[in-house]
MIDO-173397 format. One line per field, with one value per residue (C-alpha): residue number from 1; residue in one letter; chain; x, y, z. Coordinates in Angstrom, 3 decimals. Layout:
! MIDO-173397
num: c(NUM / ...)
residuo: c(a / ...)
cadena: c(A / ...)
px: c(X / ...)
py: c(Y / ...)
pz: c(Z / ...)
! end
This chain:
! MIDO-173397
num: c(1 / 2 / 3 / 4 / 5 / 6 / 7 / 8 / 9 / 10 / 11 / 12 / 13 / 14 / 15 / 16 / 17 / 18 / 19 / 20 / 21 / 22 / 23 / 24 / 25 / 26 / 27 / 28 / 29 / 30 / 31 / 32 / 33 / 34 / 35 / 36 / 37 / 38 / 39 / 40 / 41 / 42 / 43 / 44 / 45 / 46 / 47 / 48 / 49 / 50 / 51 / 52 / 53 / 54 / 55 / 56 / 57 / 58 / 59 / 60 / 61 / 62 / 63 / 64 / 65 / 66 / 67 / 68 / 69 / 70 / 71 / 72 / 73 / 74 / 75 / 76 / 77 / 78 / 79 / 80 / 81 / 82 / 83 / 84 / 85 / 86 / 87 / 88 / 89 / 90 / 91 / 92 / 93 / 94 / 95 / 96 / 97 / 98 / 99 / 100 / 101 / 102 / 103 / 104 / 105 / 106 / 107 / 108 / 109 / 110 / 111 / 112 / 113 / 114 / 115 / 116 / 117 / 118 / 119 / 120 / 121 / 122 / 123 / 124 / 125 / 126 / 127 / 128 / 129 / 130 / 131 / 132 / 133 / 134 / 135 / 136 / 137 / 138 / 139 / 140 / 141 / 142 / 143 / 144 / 145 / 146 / 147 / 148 / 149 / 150 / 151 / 152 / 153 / 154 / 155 / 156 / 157 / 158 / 159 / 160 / 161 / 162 / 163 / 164 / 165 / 166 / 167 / 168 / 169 / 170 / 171 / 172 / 173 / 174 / 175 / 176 / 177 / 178 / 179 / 180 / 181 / 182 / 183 / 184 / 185 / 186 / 187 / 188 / 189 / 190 / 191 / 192 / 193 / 194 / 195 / 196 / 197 / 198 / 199 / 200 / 201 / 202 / 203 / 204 / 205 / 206 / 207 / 208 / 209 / 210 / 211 / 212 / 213 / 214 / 215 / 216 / 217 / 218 / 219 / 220 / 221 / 222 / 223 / 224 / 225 / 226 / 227 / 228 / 229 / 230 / 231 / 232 / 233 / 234 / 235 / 236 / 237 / 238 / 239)
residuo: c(x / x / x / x / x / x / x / x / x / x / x / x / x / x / x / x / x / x / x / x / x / x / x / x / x / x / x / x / x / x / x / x / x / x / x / x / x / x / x / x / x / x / x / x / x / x / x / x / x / x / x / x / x / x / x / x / x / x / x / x / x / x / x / x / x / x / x / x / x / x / x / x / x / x / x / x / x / x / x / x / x / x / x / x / x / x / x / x / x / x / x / x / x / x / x / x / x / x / x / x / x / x / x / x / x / x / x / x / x / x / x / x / x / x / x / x / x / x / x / x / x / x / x / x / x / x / x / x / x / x / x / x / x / x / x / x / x / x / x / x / x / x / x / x / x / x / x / x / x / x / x / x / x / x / x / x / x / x / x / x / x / x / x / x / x / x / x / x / x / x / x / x / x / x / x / x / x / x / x / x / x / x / x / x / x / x / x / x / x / x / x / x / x / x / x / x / x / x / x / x / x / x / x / x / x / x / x / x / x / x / x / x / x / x / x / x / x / x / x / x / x / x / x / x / x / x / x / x / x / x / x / x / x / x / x / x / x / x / x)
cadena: c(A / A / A / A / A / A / A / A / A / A / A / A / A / A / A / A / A / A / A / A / A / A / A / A / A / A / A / A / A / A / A / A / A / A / A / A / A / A / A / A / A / A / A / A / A / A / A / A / A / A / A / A / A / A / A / A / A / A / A / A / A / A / A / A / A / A / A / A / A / A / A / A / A / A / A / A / A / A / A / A / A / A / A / A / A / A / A / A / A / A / A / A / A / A / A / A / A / A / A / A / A / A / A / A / A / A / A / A / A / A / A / A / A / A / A / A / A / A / A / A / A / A / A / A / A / A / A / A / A / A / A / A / A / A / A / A / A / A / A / A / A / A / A / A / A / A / A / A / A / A / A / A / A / A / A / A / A / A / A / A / A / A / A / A / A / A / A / A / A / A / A / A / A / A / A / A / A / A / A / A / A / A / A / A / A / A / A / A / A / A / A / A / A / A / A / A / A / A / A / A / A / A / A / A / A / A / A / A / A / A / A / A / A / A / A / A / A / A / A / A / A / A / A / A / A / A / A / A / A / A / A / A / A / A / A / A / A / A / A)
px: c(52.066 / 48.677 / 48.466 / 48.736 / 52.089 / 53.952 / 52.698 / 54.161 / 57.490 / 57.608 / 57.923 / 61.265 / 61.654 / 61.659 / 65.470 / 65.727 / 63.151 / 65.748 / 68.416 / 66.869 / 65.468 / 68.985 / 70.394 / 67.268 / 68.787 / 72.022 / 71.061 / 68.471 / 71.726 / 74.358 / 71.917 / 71.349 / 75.492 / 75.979 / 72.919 / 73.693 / 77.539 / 77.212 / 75.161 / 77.068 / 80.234 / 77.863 / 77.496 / 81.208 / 81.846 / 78.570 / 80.365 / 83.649 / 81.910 / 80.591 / 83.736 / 85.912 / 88.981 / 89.188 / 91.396 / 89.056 / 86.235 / 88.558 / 89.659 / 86.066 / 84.740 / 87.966 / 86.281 / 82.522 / 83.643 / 86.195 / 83.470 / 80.174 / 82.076 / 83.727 / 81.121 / 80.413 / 81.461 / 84.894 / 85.520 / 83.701 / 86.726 / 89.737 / 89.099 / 88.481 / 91.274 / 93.373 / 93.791 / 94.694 / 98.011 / 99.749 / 98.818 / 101.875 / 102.188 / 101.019 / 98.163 / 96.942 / 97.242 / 95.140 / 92.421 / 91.755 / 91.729 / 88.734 / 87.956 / 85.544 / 84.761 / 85.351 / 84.052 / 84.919 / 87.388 / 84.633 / 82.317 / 84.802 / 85.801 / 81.904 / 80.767 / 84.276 / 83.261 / 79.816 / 79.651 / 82.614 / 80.633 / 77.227 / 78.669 / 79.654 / 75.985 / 74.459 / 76.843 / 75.698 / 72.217 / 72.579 / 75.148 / 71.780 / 69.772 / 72.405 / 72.289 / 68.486 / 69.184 / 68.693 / 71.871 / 70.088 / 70.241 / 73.702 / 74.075 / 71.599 / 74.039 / 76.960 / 75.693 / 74.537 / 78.230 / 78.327 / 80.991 / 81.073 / 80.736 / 78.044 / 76.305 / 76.214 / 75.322 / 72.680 / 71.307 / 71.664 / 72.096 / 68.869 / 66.913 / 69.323 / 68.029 / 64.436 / 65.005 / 66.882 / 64.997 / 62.769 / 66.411 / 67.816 / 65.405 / 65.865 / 69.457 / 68.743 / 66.740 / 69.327 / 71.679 / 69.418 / 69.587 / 73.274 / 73.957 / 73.288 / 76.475 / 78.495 / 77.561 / 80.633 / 83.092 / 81.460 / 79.073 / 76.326 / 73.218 / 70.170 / 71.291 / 74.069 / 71.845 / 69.272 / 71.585 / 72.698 / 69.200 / 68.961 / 72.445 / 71.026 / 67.421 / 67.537 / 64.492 / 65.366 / 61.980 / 61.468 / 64.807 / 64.852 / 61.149 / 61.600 / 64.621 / 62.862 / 59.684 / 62.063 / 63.507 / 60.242 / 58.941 / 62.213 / 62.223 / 58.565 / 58.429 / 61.294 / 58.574 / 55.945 / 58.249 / 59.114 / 55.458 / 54.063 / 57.236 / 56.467 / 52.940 / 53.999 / 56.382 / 53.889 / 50.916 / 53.942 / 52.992 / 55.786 / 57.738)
py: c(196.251 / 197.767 / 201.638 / 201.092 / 199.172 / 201.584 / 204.574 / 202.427 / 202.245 / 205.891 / 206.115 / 206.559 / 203.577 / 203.895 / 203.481 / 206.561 / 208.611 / 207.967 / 208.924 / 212.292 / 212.660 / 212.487 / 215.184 / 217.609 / 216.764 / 217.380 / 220.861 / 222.157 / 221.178 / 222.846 / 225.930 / 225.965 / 226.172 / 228.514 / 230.886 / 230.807 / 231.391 / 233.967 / 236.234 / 235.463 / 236.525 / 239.312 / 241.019 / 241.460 / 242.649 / 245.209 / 246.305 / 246.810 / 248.826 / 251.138 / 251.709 / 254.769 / 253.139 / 254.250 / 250.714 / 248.430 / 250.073 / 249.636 / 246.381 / 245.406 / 246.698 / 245.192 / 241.977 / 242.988 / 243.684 / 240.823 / 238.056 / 240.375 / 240.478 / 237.105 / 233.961 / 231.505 / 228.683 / 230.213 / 230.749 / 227.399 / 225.593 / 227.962 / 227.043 / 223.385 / 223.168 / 226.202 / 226.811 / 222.989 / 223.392 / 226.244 / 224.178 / 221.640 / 217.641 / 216.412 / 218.666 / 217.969 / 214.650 / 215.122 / 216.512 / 214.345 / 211.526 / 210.159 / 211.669 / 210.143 / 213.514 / 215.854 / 216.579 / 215.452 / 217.748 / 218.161 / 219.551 / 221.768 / 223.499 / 223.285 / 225.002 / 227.549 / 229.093 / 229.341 / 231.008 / 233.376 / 234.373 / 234.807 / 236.784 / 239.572 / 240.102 / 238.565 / 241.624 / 244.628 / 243.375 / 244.080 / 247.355 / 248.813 / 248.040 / 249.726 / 252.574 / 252.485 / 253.018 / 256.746 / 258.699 / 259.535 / 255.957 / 255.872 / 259.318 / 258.035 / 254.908 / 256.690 / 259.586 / 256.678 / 255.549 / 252.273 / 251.414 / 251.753 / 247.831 / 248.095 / 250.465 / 248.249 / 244.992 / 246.121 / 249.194 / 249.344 / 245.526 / 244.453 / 247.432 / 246.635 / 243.007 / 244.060 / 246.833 / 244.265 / 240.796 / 240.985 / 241.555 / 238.741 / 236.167 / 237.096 / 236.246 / 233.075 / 231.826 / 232.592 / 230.596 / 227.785 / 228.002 / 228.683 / 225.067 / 223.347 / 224.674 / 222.752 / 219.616 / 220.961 / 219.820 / 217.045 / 217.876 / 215.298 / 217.959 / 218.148 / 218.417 / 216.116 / 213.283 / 214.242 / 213.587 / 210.584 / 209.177 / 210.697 / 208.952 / 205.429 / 205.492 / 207.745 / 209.384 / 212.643 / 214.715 / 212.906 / 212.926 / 217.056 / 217.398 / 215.989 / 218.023 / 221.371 / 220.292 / 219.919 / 223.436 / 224.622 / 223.726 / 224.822 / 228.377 / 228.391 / 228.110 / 231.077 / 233.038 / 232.465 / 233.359 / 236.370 / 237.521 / 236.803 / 238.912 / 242.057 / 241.723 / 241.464 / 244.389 / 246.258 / 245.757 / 247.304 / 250.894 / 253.459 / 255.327)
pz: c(17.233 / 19.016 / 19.489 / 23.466 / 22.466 / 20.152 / 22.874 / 25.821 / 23.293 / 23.488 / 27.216 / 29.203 / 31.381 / 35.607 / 35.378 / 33.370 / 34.912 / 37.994 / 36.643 / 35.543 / 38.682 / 40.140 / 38.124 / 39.057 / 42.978 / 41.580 / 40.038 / 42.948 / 45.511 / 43.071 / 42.836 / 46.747 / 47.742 / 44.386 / 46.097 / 49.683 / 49.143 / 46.228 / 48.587 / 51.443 / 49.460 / 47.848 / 50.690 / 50.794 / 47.686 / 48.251 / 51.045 / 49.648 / 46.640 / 48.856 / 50.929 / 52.440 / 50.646 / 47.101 / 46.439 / 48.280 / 45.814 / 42.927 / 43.451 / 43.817 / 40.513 / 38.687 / 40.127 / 39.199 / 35.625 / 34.973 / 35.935 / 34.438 / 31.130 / 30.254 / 29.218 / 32.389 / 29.971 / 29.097 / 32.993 / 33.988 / 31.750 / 33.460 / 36.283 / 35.133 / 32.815 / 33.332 / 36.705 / 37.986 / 35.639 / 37.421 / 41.184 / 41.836 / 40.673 / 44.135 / 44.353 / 41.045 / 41.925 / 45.417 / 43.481 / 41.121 / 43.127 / 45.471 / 48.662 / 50.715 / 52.599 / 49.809 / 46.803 / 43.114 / 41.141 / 38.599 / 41.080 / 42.873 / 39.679 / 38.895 / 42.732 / 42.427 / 38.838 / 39.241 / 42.699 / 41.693 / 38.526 / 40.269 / 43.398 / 40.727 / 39.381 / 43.297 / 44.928 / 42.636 / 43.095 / 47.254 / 46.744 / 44.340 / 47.358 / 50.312 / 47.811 / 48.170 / 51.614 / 52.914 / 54.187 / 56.819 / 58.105 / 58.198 / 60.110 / 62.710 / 63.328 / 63.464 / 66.095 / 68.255 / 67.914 / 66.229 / 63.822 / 60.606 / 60.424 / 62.973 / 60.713 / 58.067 / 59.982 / 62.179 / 59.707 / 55.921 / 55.289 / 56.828 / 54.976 / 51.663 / 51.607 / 51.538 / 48.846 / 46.606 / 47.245 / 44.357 / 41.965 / 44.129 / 43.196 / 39.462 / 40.155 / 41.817 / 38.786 / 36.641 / 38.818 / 39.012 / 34.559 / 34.192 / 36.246 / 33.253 / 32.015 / 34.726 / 31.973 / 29.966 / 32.887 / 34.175 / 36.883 / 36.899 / 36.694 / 34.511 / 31.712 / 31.442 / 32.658 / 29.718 / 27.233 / 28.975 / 28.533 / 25.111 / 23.948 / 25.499 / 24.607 / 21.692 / 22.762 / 22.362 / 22.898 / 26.173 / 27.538 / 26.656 / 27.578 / 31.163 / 31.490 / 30.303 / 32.704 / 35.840 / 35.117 / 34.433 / 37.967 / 39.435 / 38.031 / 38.346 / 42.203 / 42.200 / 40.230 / 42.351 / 45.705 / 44.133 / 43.174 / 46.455 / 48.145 / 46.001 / 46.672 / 50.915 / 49.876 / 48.128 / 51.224 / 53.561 / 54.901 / 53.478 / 55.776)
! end
């Protein structure tokens, strides 16, 4: 066998730079609905921390702390393997079987633990930032006799977001990493596809290598939005 032929040997073949290719789809989709519905819940839960109502604010940090300090992977399988057994027969039954229009019970219980875990750390990123807000904002709001709501709609949110988008996109890198955890209950990402390729081909430094590259590029281009949003931050005249 020639050099050329035992380098060609070494290569993964079309087929399985597909199906790797797939799974990056898979994992930049996963991370988009886990990021636009952890922030849209994170708001929420910002919200509620910062609250009148001392129960609203409690109930909120029970949440914060229950999901900040229990592994993804343990919560990932509850709600994979625990949860489903206190739901009745029929519904586990409906679940687990094909839906043309819905999704597969491995991604459900993939998309529910992963967004529940990343509102917790997405939601005290954006209640730091309405704490960055002045007081001052929120008495100007309220003499011109908007709600409290209204106040934190049309006021603190919108300054919040800017105070807290550099912490954001740190959060929505780490999102984009812990999806390769959604492997361990069947979610057809990344990583799960790698070691399909590796457990066919054997190949193991490709397989991996192709894997780490994709998430490489993916967390890269995160990086690079988030540098070029301090630097727009930083060219901003201070008030």
């Amino acid at each position: 066998m020639s050099l050329l032929d035992a380098a060609q040997a070494q290569l993964l073949a079309p087929r399985y730079l597909g199906w790797l290719l797939e799974g990056w789809l898979t994992t930049l989709w996963a991370a988009l609905v886990v990021i636009v519905a952890s922030t849209l819940l994170g708001v929420g839960f910002a919200a509620a921390r910062t609250s009148t109502r001392s129960g609203l604010r409690r109930l909120a940090a029970l949440y914060v702390s229950a999901f900040r300090n229990t592994p993804l992977l343990v919560q990932l399988f509850f709600w994979y393997f625990g949860a489903p057994s206190l739901l009745p027969q029929a519904a586990r039954e409906w679940l687990n079987a094909g839906h043309r229009f819905w999704p597969s019970f491995e991604v459900l219980s993939a998309l529910v633990g992963l967004v529940l875990y990343a509102t917790a750390f997405v939601g005290e990123e954006l209640r730091a930032g309405m704490r960055g807000v002045p007081a001052t904002q929120l008495q100007a709001g309220t003499a011109l006799g908007f709600t409290r709501a209204q106040v934190l709609r049309h006021v603190v949110l919108p300054q919040a977001i800017r105070i807290a988008v550099s912490p954001l996109l740190g959060q929505y890198m780490n999102i984009v990493k812990n999806t390769s955890l959604a492997m361990a209950v069947g979610l057809v990402e990344l990583s799960y596809t790698a070691r399909q390729v590796e457990a066919e081909t054997f190949k193991t430094f490709q397989a991996f290598g192709f894997a780490t590259f994709f998430y490489v590029v993916t967390v890269a281009a995160l990086e690079l939005l988030s540098a070029r949003v301090s630097r727009r931050q930083a060219a901003l005249p201070r008030a």
